[in-house]
VOKOLLO-934004 format. One line per 3 residues: number of its first residue (from 1); for each residue x, y, z of C-alpha. Coordinates in Angstrom, 1 decimal. Layout:
residues N
NUM> X,Y,Z | ...
end
This chain:
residues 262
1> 115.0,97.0,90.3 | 114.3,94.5,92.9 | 115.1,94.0,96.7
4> 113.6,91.8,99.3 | 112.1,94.3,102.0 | 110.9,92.1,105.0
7> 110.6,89.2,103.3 | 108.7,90.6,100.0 | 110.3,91.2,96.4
10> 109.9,94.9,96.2 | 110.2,96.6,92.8 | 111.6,99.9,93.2
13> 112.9,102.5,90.8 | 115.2,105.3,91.6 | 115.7,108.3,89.3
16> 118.6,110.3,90.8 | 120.1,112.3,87.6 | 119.7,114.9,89.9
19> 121.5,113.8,92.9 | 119.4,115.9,95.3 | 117.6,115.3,98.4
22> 115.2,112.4,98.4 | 111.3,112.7,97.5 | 109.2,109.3,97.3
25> 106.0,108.8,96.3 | 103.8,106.5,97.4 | 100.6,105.1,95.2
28> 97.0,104.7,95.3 | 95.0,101.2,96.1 | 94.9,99.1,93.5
31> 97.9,100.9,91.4 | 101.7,101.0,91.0 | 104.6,102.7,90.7
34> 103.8,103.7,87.0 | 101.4,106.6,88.4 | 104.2,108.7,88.9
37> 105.9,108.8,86.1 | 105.1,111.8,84.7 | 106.0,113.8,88.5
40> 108.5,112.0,88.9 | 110.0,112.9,85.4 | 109.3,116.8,86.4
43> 110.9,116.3,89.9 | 114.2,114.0,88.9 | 116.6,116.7,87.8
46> 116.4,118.5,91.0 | 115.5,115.2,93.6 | 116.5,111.5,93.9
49> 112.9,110.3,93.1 | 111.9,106.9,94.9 | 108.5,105.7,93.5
52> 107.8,101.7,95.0 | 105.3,98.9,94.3 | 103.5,98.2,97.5
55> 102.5,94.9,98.5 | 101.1,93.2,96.3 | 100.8,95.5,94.3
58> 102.8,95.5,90.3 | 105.6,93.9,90.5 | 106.2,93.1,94.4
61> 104.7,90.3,95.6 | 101.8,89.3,97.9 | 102.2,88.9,101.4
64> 102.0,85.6,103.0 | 100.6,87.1,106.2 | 98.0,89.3,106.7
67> 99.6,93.3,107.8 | 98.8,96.2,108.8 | 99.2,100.0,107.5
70> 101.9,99.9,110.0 | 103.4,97.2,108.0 | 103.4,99.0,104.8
73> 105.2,102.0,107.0 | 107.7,99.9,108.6 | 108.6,98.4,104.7
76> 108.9,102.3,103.4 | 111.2,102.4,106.2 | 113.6,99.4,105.2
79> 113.5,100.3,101.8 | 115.1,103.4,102.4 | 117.6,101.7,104.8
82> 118.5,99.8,102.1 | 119.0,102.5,99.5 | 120.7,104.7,102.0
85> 118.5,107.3,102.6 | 118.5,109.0,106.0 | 115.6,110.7,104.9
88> 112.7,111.7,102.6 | 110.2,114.1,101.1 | 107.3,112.4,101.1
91> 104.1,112.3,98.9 | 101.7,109.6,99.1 | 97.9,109.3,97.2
94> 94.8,108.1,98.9 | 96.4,104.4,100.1 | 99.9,106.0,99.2
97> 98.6,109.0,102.2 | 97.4,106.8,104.5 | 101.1,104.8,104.6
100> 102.7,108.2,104.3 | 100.7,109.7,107.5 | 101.6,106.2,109.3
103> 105.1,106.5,108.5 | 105.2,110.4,109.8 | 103.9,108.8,112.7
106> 106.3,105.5,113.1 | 109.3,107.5,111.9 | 109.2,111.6,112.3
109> 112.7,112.1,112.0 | 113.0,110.5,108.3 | 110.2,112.8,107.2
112> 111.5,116.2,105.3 | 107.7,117.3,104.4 | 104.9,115.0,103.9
115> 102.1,115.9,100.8 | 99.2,114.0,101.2 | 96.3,113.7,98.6
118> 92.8,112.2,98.0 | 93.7,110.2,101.7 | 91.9,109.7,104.7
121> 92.8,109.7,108.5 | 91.1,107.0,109.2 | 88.1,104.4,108.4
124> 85.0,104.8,110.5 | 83.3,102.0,111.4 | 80.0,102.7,109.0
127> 82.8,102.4,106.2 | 84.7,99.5,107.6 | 82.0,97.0,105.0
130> 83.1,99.1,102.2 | 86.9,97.5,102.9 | 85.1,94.0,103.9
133> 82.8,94.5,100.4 | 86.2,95.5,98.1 | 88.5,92.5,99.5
136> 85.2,90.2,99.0 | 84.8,91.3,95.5 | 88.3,91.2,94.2
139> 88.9,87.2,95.9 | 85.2,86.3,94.2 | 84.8,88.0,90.6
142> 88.4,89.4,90.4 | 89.7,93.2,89.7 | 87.2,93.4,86.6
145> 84.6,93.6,89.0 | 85.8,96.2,90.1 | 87.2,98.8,87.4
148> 84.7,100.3,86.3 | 83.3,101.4,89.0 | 86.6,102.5,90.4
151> 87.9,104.1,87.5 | 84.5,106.5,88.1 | 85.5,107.2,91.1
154> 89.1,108.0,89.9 | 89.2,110.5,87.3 | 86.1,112.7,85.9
157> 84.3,111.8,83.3 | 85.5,115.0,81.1 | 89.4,113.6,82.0
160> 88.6,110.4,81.1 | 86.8,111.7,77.8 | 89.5,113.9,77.1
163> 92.7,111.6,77.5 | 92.1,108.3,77.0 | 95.8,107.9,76.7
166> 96.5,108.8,79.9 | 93.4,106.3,81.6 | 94.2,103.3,79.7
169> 97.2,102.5,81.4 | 95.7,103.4,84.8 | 93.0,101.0,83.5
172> 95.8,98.3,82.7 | 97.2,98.1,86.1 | 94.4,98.1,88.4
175> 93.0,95.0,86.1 | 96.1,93.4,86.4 | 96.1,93.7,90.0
178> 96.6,90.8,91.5 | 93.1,89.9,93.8 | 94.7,88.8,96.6
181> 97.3,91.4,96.6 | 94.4,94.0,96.1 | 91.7,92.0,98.9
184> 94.4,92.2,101.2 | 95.2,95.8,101.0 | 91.6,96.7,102.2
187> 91.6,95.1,105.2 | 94.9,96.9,106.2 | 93.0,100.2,105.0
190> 90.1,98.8,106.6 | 91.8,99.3,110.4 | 93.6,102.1,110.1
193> 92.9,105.2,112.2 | 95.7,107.5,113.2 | 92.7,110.8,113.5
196> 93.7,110.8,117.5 | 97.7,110.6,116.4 | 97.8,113.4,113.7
199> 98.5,116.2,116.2 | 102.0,114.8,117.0 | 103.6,115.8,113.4
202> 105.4,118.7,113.3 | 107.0,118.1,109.9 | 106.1,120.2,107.1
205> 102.2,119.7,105.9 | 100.9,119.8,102.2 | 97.0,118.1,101.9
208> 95.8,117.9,98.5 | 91.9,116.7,97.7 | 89.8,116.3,94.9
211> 86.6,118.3,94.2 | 85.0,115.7,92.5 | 86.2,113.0,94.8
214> 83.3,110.8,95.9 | 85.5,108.0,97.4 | 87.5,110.4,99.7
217> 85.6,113.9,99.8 | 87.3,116.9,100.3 | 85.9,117.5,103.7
220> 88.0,114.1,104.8 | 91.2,115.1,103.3 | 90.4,118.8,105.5
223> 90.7,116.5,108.2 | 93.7,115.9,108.0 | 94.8,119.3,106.7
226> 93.2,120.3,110.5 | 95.1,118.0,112.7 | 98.5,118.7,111.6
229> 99.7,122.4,112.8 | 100.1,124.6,110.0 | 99.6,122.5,107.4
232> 98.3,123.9,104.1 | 95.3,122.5,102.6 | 94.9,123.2,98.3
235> 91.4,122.1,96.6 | 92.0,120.7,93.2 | 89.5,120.7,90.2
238> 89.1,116.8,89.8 | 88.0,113.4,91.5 | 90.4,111.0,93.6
241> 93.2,111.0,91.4 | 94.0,114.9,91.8 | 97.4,114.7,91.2
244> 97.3,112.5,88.4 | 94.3,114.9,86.9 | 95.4,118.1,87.7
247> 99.3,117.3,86.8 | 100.8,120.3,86.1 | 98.7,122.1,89.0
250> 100.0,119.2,91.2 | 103.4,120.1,90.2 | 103.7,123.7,90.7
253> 102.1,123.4,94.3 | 104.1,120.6,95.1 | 107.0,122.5,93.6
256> 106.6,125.6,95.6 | 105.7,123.5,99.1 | 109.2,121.9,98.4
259> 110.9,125.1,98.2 | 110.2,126.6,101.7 | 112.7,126.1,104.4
262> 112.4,123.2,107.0
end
């Protein structure tokens, strides 16, 4: 489905067989809605499953302006508006975390419980020309300049070995990213820092991180886990893709952190 969400055509696609309370996720730099589809098929009898295309990102199209992490919050927020959902369970991976950790922030009351994987709180500024280097790369040479290199940082090398069928279409999108779309992504991710904000949420906490994860190493994602009271903090045996990796581990915790009263 599409909808224009602040001016942008936003794909969408709601799965709500199950007519249940509402859990969105939110996906990675440089991917789309399609790397949910196997959680979301395990969550949809039970939850009315959200997954989104970010700007610029699959099927919703490139900003005209630059924005902000705030921005990609604030469009979370009208696309739930316009579906009619008061609220959300919310699950976001590495870009996907650092919108859903802005949104927690912008909007606290439309936050059941917030999961957060393979994210960061915020860029530092010895990591602000990794950003500058990304956007520079992806406008220049375009996103096949970039896979490879990415897709190493994404998934083992025994996953990758192992299930081919489940990388090539992760493979597929990010080249098919469109550059622009992609560049202008990292300079949103590039400023954002909410490390001083965290504190303030009270909601729920899951934090999820990689072993293996060399983009966003666990001791980052601990970060987070640290500023948020009570929030539980589960190491998974993969690199930054750790719920895509460690699926059915993913799952179950996710499954039991839903369960618990809020």
């Amino acid at each position: 489905m599409q909808v224009n969400i602040n001016g942008i055509e936003t794909r969408y696609v709601l799965s709500n067989e199950g007519g249940g309370p509402w859990l969105t996720f939110v996906h990675q730099l440089g991917g789309d809605l399609s790397i949910w589809d196997q959680l979301a098929g395990y969550f949809r009898d039970d939850f009315t499953v959200l997954r989104y295309d970010v700007r610029g990102h699959g099927r919703t199209a490139v900003s005209a302006e630059p924005f902000g992490v705030s921005d990609l919050s604030d469009d979370l927020a009208a696309l739930l508006d316009t579906l009619g959902a008061p609220s959300t369970h919310l699950v976001g991976m590495s870009m996907g975390g650092m919108i859903a950790q802005q949104f927690a922030l912008d909007h606290p009351s439309r936050v059941d419980t917030l999961t957060i994987a393979d994210s960061s709180p915020g860029t530092t500024p010895e990591a602000r020309g990794t950003w500058d280097q990304r956007a520079h790369a992806a406008r220049s040479d375009g996103m096949g300049a970039l896979t490879s290199t990415t897709l190493s940082r994404w998934l083992t090398a025994d996953f990758q070995a192992a299930h081919p069928e489940a990388v090539e279409p992760i493979r597929e999108v990010l080249a098919h990213t469109l550059p622009e779309g992609y560049a202008m992504a990292c300079e949103a991710l590039r400023e954002f820092d909410v490390r001083s904000k965290l504190g303030s949420i009270v909601r729920p906490t899951l934090v999820v991180a990689g072993r293996h994860d060399s983009g966003t190493p666990p001791a980052t994602s601990r970060l987070i886990a640290d500023a948020i009271h009570g929030a539980q903090f589960e190491l998974l045996d993969a690199a930054h893709l750790a719920p895509i990796e460690q699926s059915h581990r993913f799952a179950a915790l996710l499954e039991t952190f839903l369960e618990r009263p809020v």
